[in-house]
BABA-133211 format. One record per residue (C-alpha): residue in one letter; x, y, z. Coordinates in Angstrom, 2 decimals. Example, Ala and Ser with C-alpha at 12.3 -4.5 7.8 and 13.67 -1.06 7.14 Angstrom:
! residues 2
  type       xx       yy       zz
     A    12.30    -4.50     7.80
     S    13.67    -1.06     7.14
//
This chain:
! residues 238
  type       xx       yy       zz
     X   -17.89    -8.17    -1.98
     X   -18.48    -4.87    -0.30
     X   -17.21    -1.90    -2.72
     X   -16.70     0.68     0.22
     X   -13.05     1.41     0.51
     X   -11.12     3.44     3.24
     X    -8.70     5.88     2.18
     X    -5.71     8.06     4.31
     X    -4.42    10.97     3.19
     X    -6.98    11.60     0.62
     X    -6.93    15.28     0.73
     X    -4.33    15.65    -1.82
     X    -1.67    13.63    -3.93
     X    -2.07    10.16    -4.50
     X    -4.75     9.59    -1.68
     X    -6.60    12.04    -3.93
     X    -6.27    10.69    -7.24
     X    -6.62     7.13    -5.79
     X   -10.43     8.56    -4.67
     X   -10.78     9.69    -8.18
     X   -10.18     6.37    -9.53
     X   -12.31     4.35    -7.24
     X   -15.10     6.91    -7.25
     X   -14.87     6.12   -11.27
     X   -14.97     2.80   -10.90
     X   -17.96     2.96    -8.93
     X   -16.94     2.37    -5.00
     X   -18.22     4.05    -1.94
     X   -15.51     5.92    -0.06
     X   -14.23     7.26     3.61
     X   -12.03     9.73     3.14
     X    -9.23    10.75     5.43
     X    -6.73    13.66     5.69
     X    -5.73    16.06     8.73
     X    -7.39    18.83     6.84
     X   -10.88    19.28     6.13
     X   -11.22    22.08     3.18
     X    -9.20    19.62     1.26
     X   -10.93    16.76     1.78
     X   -13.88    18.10     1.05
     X   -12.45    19.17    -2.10
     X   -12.10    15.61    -2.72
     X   -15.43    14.38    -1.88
     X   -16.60    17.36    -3.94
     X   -14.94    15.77    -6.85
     X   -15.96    12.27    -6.10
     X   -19.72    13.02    -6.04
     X   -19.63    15.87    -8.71
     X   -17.87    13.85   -11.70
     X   -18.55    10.35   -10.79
     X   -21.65    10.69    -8.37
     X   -20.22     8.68    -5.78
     X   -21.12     8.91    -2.06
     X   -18.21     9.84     0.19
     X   -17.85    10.03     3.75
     X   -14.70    12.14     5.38
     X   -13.49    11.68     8.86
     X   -10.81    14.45     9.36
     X    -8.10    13.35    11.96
     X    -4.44    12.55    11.85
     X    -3.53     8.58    11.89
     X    -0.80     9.31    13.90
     X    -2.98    10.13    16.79
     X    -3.20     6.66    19.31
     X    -6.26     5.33    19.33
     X    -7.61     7.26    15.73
     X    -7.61     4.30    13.62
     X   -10.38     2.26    15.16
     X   -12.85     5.59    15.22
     X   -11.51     6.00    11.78
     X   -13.18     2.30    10.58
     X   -15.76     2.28    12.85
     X   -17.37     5.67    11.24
     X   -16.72     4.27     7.96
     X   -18.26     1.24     8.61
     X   -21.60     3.29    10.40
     X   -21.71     5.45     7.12
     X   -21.09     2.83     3.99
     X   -21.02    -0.51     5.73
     X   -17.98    -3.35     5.38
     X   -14.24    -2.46     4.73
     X   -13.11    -4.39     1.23
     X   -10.53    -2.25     0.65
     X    -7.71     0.12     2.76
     X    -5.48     2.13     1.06
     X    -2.98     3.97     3.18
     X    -1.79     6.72     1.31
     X    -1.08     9.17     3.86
     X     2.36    10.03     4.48
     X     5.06    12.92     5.40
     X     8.44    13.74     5.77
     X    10.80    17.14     7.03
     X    13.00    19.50     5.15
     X    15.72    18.96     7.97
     X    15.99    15.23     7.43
     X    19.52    14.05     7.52
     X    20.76    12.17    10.23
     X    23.15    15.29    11.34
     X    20.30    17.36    11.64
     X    17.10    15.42    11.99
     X    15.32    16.50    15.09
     X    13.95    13.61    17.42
     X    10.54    15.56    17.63
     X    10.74    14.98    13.70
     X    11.93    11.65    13.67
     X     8.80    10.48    15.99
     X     6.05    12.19    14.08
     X     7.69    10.45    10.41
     X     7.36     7.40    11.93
     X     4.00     7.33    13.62
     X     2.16     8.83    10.42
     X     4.53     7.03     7.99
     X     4.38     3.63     9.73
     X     2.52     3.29    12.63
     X    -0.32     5.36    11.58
     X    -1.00     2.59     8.82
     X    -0.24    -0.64    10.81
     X    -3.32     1.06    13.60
     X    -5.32     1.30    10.42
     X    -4.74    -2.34     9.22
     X    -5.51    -3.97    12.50
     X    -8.03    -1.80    12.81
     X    -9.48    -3.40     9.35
     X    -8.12    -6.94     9.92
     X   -10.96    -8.51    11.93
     X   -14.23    -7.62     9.68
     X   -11.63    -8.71     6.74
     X   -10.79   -12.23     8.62
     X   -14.45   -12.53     9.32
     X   -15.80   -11.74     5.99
     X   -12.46   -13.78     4.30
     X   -12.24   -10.82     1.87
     X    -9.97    -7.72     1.69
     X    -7.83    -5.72     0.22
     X    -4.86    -3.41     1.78
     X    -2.70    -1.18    -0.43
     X    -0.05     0.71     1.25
     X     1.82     3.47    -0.64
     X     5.60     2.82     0.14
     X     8.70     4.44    -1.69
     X    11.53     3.25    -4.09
     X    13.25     4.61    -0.91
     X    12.01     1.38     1.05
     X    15.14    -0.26    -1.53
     X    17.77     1.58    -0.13
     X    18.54     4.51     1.59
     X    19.48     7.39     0.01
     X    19.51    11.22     1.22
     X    16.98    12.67    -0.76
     X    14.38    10.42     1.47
     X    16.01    11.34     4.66
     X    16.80     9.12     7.64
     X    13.17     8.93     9.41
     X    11.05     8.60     6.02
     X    13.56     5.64     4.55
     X    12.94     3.80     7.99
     X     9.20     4.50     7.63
     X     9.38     2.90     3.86
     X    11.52    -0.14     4.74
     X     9.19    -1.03     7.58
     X     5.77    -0.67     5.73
     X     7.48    -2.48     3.13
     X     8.23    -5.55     6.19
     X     4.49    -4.98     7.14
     X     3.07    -5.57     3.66
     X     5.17    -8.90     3.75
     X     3.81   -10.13     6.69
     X     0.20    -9.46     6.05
     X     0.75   -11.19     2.52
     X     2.39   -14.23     4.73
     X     0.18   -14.46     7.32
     X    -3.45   -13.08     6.35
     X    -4.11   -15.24     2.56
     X    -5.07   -17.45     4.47
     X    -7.73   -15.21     5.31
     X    -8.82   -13.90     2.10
     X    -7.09   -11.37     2.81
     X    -4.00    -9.43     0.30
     X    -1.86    -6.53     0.54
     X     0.57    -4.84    -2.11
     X     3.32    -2.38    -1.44
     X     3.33     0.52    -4.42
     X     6.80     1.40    -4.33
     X     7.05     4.73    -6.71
     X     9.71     6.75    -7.73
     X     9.79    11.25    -7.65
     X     6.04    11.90    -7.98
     X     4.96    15.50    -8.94
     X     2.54    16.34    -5.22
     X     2.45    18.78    -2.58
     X     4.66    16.95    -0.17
     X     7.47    18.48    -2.21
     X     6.99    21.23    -0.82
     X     9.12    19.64     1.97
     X    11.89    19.31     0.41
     X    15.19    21.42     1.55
     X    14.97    22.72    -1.90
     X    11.89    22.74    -4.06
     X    12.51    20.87    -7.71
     X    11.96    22.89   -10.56
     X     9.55    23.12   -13.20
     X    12.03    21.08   -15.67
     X    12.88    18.63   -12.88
     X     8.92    18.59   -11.68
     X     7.94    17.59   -15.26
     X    10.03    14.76   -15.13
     X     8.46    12.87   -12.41
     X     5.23    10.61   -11.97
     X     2.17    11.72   -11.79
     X    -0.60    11.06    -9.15
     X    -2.81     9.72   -11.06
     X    -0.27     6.99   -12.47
     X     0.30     5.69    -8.90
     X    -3.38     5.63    -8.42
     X    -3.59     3.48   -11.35
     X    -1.44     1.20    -9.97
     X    -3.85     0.81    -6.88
     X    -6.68     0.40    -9.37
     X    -4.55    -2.46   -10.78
     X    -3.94    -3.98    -6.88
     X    -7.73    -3.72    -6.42
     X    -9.41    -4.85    -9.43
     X    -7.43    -7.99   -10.01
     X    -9.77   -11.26    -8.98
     X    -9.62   -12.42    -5.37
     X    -7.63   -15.12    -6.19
     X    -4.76   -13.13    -7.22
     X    -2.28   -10.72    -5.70
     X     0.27    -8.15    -6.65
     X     2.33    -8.66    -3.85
     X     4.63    -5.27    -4.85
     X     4.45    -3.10    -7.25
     X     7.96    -0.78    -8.56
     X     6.97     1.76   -10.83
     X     9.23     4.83   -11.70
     X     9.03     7.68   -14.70
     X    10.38     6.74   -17.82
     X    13.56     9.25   -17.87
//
């Protein structure tokens, strides 16, 4: 088994932490984020604590036609795929339906959903042919119901990586091949910052951690091949 794993949105947040973990537990990584000085703050961290080798391709996996240069540098630089984890994700502070812009709307759902799904079938064919892989996608309790705090475009986004998960599980372990769905709860990272109004400190507190999702990744990737955590709910204990 190859121990090189793919990672979106690793420049902060989960994607982050989720780096941190692997990086621990020994894999090599390709890190990806739309933003470069924070990505290399991640590999920085990868290679400093855990002296791991790290490769970042900056680009947005909402842009048609990233995905495949996305694997196909990672592959050049550490070799085969075992392992995508799409953590990369976004929403809008003007997000319900009565306001939500369609310029908003479209850009949620190609990072959100399509942006993974070019990244799994980007992955899918080494995985078939090697009859080995691993694909965690970071999803939402909002993928269980819609609720306004999510927003129109991101609960849409959820429910339909949620369906994708499914599918891959249904069709693909066959293949060697498994996906879980991470579905947390309020975690404490930057993409609060979205919000119409910013949670406070007491409220912040309250929620997950990144580093607790990322263990929950950990969990999806280090279980034997023969097994699967199909989905995963975890929320903070309130």
């Amino acid at each position: 088994m190859s121990k090189h794993a793919i990672i979106t949105g690793a420049g902060t947040g989960v994607g982050r932490h989720t780096a941190l973990a692997m990086a621990k537990a020994g894999w090599q990584l390709t890190l990806n984020g739309r933003t470069e000085s924070t990505l290399e703050e991640t590999r920085e961290a990868c290679q400093t604590q855990h002296g791991v080798a790290c490769h970042v391709v900056v680009g947005s996996v909402a842009d048609r036609g990233f995905a495949p240069k996305l694997v196909q540098a990672a592959i050049q630089a550490h070799g085969p795929v075992e392992v995508l984890c799409n953590a990369a994700g976004t929403n809008t502070p003007r997000r319900l339906l009565e306001e939500l812009s369609h310029e908003d709307y479209h850009r949620l759902i190609d990072t959100n959903l399509h942006g993974s799904y070019d990244c799994i079938q980007a992955v899918l064919p080494a995985m078939r042919q090697a009859k080995s892989g691993t694909i965690v996608n970071i999803i939402s309790d909002s993928a269980l119901w819609g609720m306004p705090l999510a927003g129109a475009a991101y609960t849409i986004s959820k429910f339909g990586l949620r369906g994708l998960t499914q599918t891959i599980n249904a069709e693909e372990n066959k293949h060697g091949i498994r996906a879980c769905g991470i579905l947390p709860g309020e975690i404490d990272t930057p993409i609060l910052k979205l919000r119409p109004t910013m949670p406070d400190q007491a409220h912040r507190a309250s929620m997950l951690r990144p580093e607790d999702v990322a263990a929950c990744v950990m969990l999806a990737v280090e279980l034997p091949q023969r097994a699967v955590v199909q989905e995963l709910l975890v929320r903070p204990c309130r």
